[in-house]
N, C-alpha and C positions, 0 to 999 in steps of 0.2 A: 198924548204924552204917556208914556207910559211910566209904568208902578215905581217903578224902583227910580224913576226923575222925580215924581213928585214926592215919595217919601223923602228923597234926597235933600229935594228942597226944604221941605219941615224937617229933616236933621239938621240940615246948616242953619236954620235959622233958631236955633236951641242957645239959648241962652240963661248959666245958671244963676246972674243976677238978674234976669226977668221972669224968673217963675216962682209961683206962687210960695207962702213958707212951709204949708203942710205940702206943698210935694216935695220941697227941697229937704223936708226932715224925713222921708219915705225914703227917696233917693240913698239921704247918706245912713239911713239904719239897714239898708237892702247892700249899701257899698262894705259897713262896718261887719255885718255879720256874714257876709264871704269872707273879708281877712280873718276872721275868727274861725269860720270853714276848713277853709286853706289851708290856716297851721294847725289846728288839730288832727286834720286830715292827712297831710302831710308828715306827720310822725308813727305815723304805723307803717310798719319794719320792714316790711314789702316793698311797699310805696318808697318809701325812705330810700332802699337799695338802688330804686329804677332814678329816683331823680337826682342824687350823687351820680351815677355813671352816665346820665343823659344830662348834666348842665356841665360840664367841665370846660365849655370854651369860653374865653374872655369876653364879656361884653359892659355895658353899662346898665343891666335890668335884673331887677331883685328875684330872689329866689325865696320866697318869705321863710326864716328861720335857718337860713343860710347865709353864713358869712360874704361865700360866693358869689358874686355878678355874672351874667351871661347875656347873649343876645336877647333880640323880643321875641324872636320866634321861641324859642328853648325856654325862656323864661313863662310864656304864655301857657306851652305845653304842660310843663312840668307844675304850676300853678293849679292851671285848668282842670288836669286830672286829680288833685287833690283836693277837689269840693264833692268828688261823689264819693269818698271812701267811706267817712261816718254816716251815707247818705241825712245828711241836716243841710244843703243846699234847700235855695230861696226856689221859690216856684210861680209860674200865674196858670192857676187851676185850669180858666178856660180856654187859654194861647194851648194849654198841657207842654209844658217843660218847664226849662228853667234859665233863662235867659240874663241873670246877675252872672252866676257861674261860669257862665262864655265870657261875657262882658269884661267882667274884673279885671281879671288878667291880660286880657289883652290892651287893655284902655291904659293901666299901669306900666305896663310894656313899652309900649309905644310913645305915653308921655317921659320914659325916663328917658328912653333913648335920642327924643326929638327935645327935651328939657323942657317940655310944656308946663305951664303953671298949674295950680292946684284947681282954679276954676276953670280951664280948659277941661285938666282932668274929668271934671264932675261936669262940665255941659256937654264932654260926648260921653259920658255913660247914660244921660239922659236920652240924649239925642238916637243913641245903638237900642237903648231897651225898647224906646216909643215905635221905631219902625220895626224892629222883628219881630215884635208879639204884633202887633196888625198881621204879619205875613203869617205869624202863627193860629191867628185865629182865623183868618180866610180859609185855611187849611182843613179848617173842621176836622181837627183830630189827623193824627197821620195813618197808614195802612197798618192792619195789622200786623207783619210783619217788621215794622220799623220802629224803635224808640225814639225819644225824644232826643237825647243825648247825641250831640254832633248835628243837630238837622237844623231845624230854623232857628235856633238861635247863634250860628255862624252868622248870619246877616247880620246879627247886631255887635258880634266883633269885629265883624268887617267893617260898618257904619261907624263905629267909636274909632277905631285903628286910623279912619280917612279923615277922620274930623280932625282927629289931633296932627295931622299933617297939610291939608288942607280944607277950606270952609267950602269951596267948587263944587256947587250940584252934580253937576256935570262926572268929576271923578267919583265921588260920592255914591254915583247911581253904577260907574262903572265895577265897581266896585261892589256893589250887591248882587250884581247881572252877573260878575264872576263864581262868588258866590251861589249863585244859584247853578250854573253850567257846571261846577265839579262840586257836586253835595258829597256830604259822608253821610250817607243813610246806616247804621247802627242798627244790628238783627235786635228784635227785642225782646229774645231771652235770654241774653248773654249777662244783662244784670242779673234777673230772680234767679239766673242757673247759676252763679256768683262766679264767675270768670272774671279774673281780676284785669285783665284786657277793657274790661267795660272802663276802666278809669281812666283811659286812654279816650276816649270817644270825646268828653269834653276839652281835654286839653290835644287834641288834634284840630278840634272846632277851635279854638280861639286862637290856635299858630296858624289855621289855615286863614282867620280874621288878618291877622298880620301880614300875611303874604298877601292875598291878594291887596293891599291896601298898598303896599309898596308897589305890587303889579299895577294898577290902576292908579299912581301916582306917577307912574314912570311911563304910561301911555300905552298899557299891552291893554287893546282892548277888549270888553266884548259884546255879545250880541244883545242888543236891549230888549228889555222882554221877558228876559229871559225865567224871571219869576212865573207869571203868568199863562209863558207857553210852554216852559220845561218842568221847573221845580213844582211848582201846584199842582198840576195834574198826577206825577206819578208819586210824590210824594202824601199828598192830600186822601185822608179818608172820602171826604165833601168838601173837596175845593171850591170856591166861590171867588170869581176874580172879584166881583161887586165889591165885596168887604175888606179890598184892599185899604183903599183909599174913603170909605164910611165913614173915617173920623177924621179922614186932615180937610182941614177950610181954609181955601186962601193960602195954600202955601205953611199953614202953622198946623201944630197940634190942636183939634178939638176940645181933647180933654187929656190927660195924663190916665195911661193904661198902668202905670207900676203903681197906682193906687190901688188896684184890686191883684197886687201880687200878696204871695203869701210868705212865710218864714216858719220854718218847721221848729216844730218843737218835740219830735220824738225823733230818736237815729233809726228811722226806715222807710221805706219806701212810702211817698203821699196819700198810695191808695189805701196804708192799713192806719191811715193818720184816725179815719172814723173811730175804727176799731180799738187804736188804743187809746184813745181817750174814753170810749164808753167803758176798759177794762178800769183805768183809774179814777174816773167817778163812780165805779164799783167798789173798788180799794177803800176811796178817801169814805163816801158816804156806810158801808157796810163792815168794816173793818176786816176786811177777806184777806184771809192769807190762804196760799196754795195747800197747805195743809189739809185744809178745812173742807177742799174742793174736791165733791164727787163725778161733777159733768159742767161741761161749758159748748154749748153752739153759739158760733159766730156766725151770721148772716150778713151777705156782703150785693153789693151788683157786679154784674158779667164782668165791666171792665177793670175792675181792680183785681178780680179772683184769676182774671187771665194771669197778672204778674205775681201771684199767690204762689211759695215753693213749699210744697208738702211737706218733704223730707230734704232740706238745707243741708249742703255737704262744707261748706265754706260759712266764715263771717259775714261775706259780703251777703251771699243767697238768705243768712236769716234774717238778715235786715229786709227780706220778700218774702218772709214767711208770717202767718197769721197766729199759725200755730204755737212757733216757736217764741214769736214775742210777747203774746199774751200768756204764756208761761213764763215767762223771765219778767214778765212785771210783778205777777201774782207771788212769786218766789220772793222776789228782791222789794215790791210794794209802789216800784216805781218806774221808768223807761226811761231815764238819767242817760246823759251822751256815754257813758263808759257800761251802759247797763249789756250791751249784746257784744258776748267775743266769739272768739272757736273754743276757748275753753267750756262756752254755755253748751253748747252744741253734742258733747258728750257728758255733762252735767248727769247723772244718775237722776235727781230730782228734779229735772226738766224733762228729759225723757219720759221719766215716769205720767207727768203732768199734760205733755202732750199727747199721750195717748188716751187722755180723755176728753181730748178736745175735737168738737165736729167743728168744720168750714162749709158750710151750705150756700147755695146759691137761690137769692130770692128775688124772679122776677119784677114783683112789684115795687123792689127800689131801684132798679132801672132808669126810672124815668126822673129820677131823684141827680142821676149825674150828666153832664158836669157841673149841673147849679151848686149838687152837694157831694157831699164822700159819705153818702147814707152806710149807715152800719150798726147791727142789731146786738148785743150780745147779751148770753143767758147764761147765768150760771148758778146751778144745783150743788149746795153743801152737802156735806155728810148727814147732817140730822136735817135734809129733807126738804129745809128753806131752798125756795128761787127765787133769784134778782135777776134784773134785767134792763138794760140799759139802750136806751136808741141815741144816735149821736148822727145829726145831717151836717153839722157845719162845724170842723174842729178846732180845738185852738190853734192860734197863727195863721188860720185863713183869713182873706179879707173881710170877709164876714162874719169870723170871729176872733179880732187880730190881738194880738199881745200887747201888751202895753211898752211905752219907749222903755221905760227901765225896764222892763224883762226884757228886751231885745238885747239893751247893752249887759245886760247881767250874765246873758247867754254867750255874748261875745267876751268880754271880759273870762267868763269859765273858760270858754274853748281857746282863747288866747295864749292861757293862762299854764294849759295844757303843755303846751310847748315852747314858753318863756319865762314860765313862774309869774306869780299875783302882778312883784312889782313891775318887772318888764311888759305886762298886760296891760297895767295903769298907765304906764307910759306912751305906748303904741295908743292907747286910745285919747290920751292928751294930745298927743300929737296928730289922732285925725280932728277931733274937735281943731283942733287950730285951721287946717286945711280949708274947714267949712267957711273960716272969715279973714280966706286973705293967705292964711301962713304957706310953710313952705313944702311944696307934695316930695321936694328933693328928704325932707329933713324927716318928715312922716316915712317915706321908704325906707330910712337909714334904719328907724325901731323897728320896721320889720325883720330885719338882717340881724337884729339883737344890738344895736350901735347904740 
């Protein structure tokens, strides 16, 4: 049998009145805080311009915070790419991507267009996340040259997109096997070099979920396998077919892998997640402000220093920069979703601030990743004092995860962003309803602003 039949089968057999209640509250805080993503993401001005002139065809799939309906492909696209713009997308550290952000929008897509109910909705977001992060972690890391953004986690919009049309292993598998035969591998320094093209990478990955799901519902087939004799190998840092299938038994899920996903809580890139929390338990514990600051060395491992942008010429790039954000917390005392703009970027007293700042690379926490996002920071005041801060596990990892109200507090904020408080209160009344029955038609309507 191969990979993509047997995960097939434990997607179709995903059911979200049989699974357990702490996954099903995992689930919907990982579903809740992409629509919070999404629109917040979606209203920077950029972004805004490309998804006005790319949704203007008629269909019946939400544009979140547009009046406007479109098809699922357009809809997914235009979606998809507005979860990396704040980069505060959901992540599983050791799959390395971000596989809600694919998911979302395509699963929404899909169920408005076919009218699927609100628990179909939510049993193939389940069913999409639990097989791509498997294909993610077989992968052991992807090649240097390729980001995460658009790669394996197309499998699990393609997986969610098949479900909500048909429950058939059989399409299901065809349908990942597609997915795998036409990947979008994404160069990966198109983010940290802040190319705003990079926000395109996830929402091509969740329109390409959509297609092929219609393809492989309509019988284009393809070659099976195709995971493990195409995509794994040249995609895969340390491909391992073995750890395809390590966790499905019998046809079902082992264990639930979105249990060790995580949910960001600073707007940048996961690798400086260490770093800026070691910068704010320097803040909160020493009362530091930037003023005060005569020198600071950040210490990091190889693989996060790789997506490290020295000198940020764009918003998006400082949101990959080390530099630039432990300056704007030490400025401002905090990394708050509106904390990094282009305005910071020519800031006179962040510039100043940055050029006291070393980025070092130290061996020795190496071995610390992917278990952790080790990261060291020092910092020397004016009158001479040093503090110093190590942080391995950050907040909003699975191992050191945020609590449900600050998830929805975060959601609610970012909501809120681009429908005001009360329109946020209401979108998120209306996904609680979702979770026991209600109507996912009536949920998407608050996202449109209805």
């Amino acid at each position: 049998m191969s990979a993509s039949l047997a995960l097939a089968r434990a997607a179709a057999a995903t059911s979200w009145r049989d699974l357990p209640q702490v996954v099903r509250d995992q689930a919907a805080d990982l579903i809740l805080d992409a629509f919070g993503v999404i629109a917040a993401g979606g209203q920077n001005p950029q972004y805004a311009a490309y998804a006005k002139a790319s949704g203007t065809a008629q269909g019946l799939c939400t544009i979140v915070g547009e009046p406007h309906r479109t098809g699922a492909a357009a809809a997914a696209l235009i979606n998809g790419g507005a979860t990396t713009v704040l980069q505060l997308q959901d992540g599983h550290r050791v799959a390395r991507g971000h596989p809600a952000a694919h998911l979302v929008p395509a699963a929404l897509a899909i169920a408005e267009e076919q009218g699927a109910s609100a628990q179909d909705f939510l049993s193939a977001f389940v069913a999409g996340y639990e097989a791509s992060v498997r294909i993610g972690i077989a992968l052991g890391g992807l090649k240097p040259e390729i980001h995460d953004a658009g790669t394996w986690s197309t499998f699990g919009a393609a997986v969610a997109a098949t479900f909500l049309i048909t429950r058939d292993p059989a399409v299901i598998a065809s349908a990942i096997d597609s997915a795998a035969a036409i990947p979008f591998l994404s160069w990966s320094q198109t983010a940290p070099q802040g190319a705003g093209m990079h926000h395109l990478c996830i929402g091509l990955a969740a329109s390409t979920g959509v297609t092929v799901a219609y393809g492989a519902v309509a019988g284009l087939n393809a070659i099976p396998g195709a995971v493990e004799t195409f995509f794994g190998p040249r995609a895969g840092a340390a491909f391992k077919e073995s750890r395809l299938l390590e966790s499905v038994q019998d046809g079902r899920w082992a264990h639930y892998e979105l249990m060790h996903a995580y949910m960001k809580v600073h707007p940048t890139c996961a690798h400086l997640h260490g770093i800026n929390d070691a910068v704010e338990h320097l803040i909160a514990k020493h009362a530091i402000t930037g003023a005060a600051v005569a020198a600071v060395e950040i210490a990091s491992y190889a693989h996060g220093l790789a997506y490290d942008n020295h000198a940020p010429k764009t918003e998006l790039a400082a949101r990959f920069s080390a530099a630039y954000t432990t300056a704007i917390a030490l400025l401002r005392g905090n990394l708050d979703a509106d904390a990094v703009t282009a305005a910071a970027l020519s800031d006179p007293a962040v510039m100043a601030l940055v050029a006291k700042i070393k980025v070092v690379h130290d061996p020795a926490l190496d071995q610390h990743y992917p278990a952790g996002r080790p990261s060291r920071v020092t910092i020397t005041m004016n009158d001479g004092r040093t503090f110093s801060e190590f942080c391995m596990y950050p907040r909003g990892d699975s191992t050191n995860p945020t609590t449900r109200a600050e998830r929805r507090a975060k959601a609610q904020k970012l909501l809120a962003v681009r429908f005001g408080a009360g329109q946020a209160d209401r979108i998120i009344a209306a996904f609680d309803g979702i979770l026991t029955g209600g109507s996912l038609s009536a949920f998407a309507a608050t996202l449109r602003g209805e």
